[in-house]
N, C-alpha and C positions, 0 to 999 in steps of 0.2 A: 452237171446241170442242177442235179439236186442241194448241192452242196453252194452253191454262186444264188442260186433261191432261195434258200435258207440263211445267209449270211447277214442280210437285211436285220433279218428279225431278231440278232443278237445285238441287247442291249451296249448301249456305246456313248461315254461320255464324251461331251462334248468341249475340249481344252480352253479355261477360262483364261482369265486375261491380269496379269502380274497384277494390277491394283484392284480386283475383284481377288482375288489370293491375299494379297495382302490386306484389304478391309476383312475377308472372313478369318484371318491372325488376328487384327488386333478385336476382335469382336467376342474370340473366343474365352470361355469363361476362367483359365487360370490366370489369362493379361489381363484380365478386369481386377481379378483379384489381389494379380501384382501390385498395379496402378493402386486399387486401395488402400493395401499395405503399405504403399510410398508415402501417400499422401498421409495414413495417419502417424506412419513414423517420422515426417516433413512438420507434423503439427506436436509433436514431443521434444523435436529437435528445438523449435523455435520457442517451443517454452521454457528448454532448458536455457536457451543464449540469455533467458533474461534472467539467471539464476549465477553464473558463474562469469570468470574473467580471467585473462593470464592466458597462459597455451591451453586448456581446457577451451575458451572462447573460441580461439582460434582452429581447434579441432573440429567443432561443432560447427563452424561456419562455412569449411571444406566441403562438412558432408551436405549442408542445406546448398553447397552449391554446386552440389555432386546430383541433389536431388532435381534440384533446380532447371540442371542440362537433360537430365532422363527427362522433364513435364517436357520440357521443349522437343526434344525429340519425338516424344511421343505425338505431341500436337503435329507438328510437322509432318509425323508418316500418316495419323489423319486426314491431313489438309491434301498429301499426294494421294492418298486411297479412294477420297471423295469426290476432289478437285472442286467443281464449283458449289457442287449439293453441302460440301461443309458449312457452307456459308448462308445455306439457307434454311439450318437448325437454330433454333434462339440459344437452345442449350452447347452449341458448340461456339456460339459468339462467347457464351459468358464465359466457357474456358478460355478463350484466348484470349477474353480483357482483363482475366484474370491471372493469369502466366503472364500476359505482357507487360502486365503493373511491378509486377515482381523482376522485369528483365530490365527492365528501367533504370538507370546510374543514380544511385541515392545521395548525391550531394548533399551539403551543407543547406544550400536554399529548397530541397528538396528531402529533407532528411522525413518526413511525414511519408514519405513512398516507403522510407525503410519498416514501418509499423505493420504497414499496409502489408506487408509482406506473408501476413496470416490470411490474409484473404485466399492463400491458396486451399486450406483446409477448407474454402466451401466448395472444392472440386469433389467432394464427399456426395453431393448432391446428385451429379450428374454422374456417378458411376454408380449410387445404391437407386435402382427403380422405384423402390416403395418411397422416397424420400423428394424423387422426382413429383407422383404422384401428388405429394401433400402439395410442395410449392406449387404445379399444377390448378389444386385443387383451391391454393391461395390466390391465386391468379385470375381464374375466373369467378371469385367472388369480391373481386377486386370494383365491378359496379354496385352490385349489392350493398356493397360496405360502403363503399362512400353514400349512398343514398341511409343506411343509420346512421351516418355520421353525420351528416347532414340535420337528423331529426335530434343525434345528441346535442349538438352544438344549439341548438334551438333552443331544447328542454331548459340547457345550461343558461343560456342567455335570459328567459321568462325570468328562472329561479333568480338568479341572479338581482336581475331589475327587483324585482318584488322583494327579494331578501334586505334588499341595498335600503326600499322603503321602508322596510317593518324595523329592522335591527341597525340601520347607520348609526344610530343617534347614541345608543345604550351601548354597540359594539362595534366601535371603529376600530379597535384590532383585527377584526375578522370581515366586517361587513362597510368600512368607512367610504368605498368609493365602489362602483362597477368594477370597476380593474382587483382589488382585493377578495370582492364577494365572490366573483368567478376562481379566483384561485383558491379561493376556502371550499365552493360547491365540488371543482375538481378534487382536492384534497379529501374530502368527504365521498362522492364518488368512488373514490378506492379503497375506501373504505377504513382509511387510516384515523383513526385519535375523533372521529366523527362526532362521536358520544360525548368526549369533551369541548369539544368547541359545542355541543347542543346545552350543556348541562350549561358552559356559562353563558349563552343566551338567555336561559330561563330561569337565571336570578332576576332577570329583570322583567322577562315576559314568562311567562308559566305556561301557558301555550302554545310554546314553539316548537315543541315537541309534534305537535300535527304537520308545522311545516317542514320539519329534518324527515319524519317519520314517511312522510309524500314522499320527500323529495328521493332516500334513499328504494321508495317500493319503482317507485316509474324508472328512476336512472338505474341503479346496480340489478333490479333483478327482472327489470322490463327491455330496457333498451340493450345494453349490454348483452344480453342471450341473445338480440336478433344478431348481432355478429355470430356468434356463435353458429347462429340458427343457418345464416347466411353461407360461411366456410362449410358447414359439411352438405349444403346442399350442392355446393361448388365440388368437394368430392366425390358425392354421388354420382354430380354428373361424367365427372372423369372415368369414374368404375363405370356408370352404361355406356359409356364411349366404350372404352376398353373391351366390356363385355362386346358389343355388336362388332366392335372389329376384328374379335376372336373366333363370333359364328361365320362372318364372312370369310376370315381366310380359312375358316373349314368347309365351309359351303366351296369353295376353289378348289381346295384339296379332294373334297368328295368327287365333284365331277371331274378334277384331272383325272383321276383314278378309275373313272366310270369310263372317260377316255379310252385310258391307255387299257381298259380291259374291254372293250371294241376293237380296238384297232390287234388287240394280242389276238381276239378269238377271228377277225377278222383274215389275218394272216397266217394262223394254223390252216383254216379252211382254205386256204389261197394254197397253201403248201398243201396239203393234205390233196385236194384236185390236182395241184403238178406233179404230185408223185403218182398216185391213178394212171394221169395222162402218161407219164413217161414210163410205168409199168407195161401199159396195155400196148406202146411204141416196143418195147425190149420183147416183147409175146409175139408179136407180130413179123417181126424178125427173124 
């Protein structure tokens, strides 16, 4: 009796199920590491095919398409381990438009798919976390960003009109039309040979130096940082995402625990009174 009571309370796994087995295989950490190791010696390989020719090419193209059937496979025991849930990760879409670009027949009228074929080394992403994170992190500052771009494009367009009126006349190399002046302000902008095109403004005007001098403090070191400013506030938010969903699944883990140490001291004393009772039964007797 004692022994048919006590049985209960020995721990007992519960036998999972072939594609729960097989997603915690491919999940674990030396297939991750496989998979990365493919993929950066997939992106060695492909830079040597652009190096060599003869039987060497054709050695190198064996292997990329040796590689090629492992990405496949691997997607494929994904998509069984997941089944529909693969489909509703963004980062498991962009593996498989990314393998599938590469599975693709690269014909002649198609021979641009054969380039395309490096695209597989941004599978890099979606196997390194921290890298996830960034594009993440890219992503949701993906409104931000357009609303400073929005205000660059502005800044550019004033300068521009104004530059167009002050300097057409003396500098139609650089400032002859709207369409010229904004490709000189971008140019300037980035800070390239800026100083030259200002110095030969100001053979003719001598104070355009206040207008180059504006134009690079508000664009290069005003506008431009709000991108900047914009992205890491994008990854912050990822890291307090990540942080809060780290104390929740401990906050789960804390009270599972808190549980199953209820239910343990719960069922000692359940045991502990059946052996009493069956004690005081065998005395009795």
């Amino acid at each position: 009796m004692n022994q048919a009571i006590g049985t209960p309370a020995e721990p007992r796994l519960e036998p999972r199920g072939w594609r729960e087995r097989l997603r915690v295989f491919l999940d674990q950490r030396w297939f991750v590491n496989v998979v990365l190791a493919v993929i950066l010696a997939n992106a060695l390989v492909l830079g040597a095919e652009t190096m060599v020719d003869g039987a060497a090419l054709d050695v190198l193209v064996a292997i990329d398409h040796t590689m090629l059937g492992f990405f496949v496979l691997e997607l494929l025991l994904r998509i069984v381990a997941n089944g529909r849930r693969f489909f509703r990760d963004p980062w498991n879409l962009f593996d498989l438009a990314v393998v599938g670009i590469a599975v693709l027949p690269a014909s002649e009228s198609l021979s641009a798919l054969r380039a395309l074929r490096v695209l597989r080394v941004l599978r890099v992403i979606t196997v390194v976390p921290s890298l996830r994170r960034v594009v993440d992190g890219l992503l949701r500052a993906v409104p931000g960003m357009g609303a400073v771009g929005a205000l660059l494009v502005l800044v550019m367009y004033v300068s521009a009109v104004i530059a167009t009126g002050l300097f057409g006349e003396s500098s139609e190399e650089y400032f002859g039309n709207l369409g010229i002046s904004l490709f000189t302000l971008f140019q300037a902008m980035t800070g390239e040979a800026w100083p030259d095109i200002a110095r030969t403004v100001m053979v003719a005007h001598p104070w355009a130096w206040i207008f180059f001098v504006l134009y690079i403090l508000v664009v290069s070191f005003a506008v431009l940082n709000l991108f900047i400013a914009v992205i890491v506030n994008g990854m912050e938010e990822i890291s307090e995402e990540e942080r809060k969903d780290d104390e929740q699944k401990d906050e789960r883990l804390d009270a599972l625990a808190a549980q199953n140490r209820e239910i343990l001291v719960e069922l000692r004393s359940l045991r502990a009174k059946l052996d009493e009772d069956g004690g005081g039964a065998d005395a009795t007797r």
